[in-house]
N, C-alpha and C positions, 0 to 999 in steps of 0.2 A: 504494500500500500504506500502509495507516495505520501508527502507530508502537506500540509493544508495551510498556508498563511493567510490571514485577513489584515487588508490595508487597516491604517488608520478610519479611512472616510467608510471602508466599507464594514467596520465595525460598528460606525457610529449610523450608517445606514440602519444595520441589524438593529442597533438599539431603537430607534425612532420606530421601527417597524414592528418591535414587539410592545413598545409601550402602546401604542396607537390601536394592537390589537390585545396586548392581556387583555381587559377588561371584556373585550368581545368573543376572544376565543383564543385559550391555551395551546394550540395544537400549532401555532406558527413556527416556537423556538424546535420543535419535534420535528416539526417538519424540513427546518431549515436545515437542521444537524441530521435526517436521513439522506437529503441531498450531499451535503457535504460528503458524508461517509459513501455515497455512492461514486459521485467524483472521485475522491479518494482512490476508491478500487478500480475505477474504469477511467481515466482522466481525459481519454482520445473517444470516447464511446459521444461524445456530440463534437460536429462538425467546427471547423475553427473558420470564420468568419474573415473577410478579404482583409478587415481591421487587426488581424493577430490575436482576437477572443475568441472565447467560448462561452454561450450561453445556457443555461440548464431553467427552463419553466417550472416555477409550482404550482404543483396539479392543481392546491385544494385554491389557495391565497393568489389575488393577481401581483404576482410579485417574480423576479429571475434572480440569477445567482450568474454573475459574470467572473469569469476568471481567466487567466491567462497561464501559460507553463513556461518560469526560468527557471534553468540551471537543474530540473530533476523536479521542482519543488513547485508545488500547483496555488499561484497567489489571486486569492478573490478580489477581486475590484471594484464590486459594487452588488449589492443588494435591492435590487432597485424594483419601485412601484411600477407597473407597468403602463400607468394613467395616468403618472405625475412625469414634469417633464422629462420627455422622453429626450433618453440622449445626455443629460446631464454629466454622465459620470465618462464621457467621452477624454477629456481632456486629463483624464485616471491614467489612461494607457500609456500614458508617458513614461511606463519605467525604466530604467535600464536592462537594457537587454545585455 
């Protein structure tokens, strides 16, 4: 299983995204962390997009899980609403490659 980084911003994604949802439904940080763990184990199992990401849909929450693969190591980029602005966490991909 490769290893799992979350940016700073795509931490703080996560967090605005569970606070936003506790209150309505526990199943988001559950859900977020079976992706994770499935990226994890499969990290090429979705397609990598003409930008250098990869995106992974959650089924239940309109929400994605963007990430990118340096150096061995699978770094998330952004957690993002799928109905809030779209595109935002673009100027993310700017890591070092």
């Amino acid at each position: 299983m490769i290893s799992v980084e979350l940016t700073f911003e795509a931490k703080d994604d996560l967090f605005d995204a569970v606070d936003y949802y506790e209150d309505k439904e526990r199943r988001l940080r559950d859900e977020v962390a079976t992706i994770l763990n499935t990226v994890a184990s499969a990290p090429y199992l979705w397609s990598e997009r003409s930008a250098g990401y990869r995106r992974v849909n959650c089924p239940v929450f309109p929400y994605y899980i963007t990430y990118v693969i340096r150096d061995g190591i699978i770094v998330v980029v952004a957690i993002a609403a799928s109905r809030r602005k779209p595109g935002y966490w673009h100027g993310r991909l700017d890591l070092k490659k």
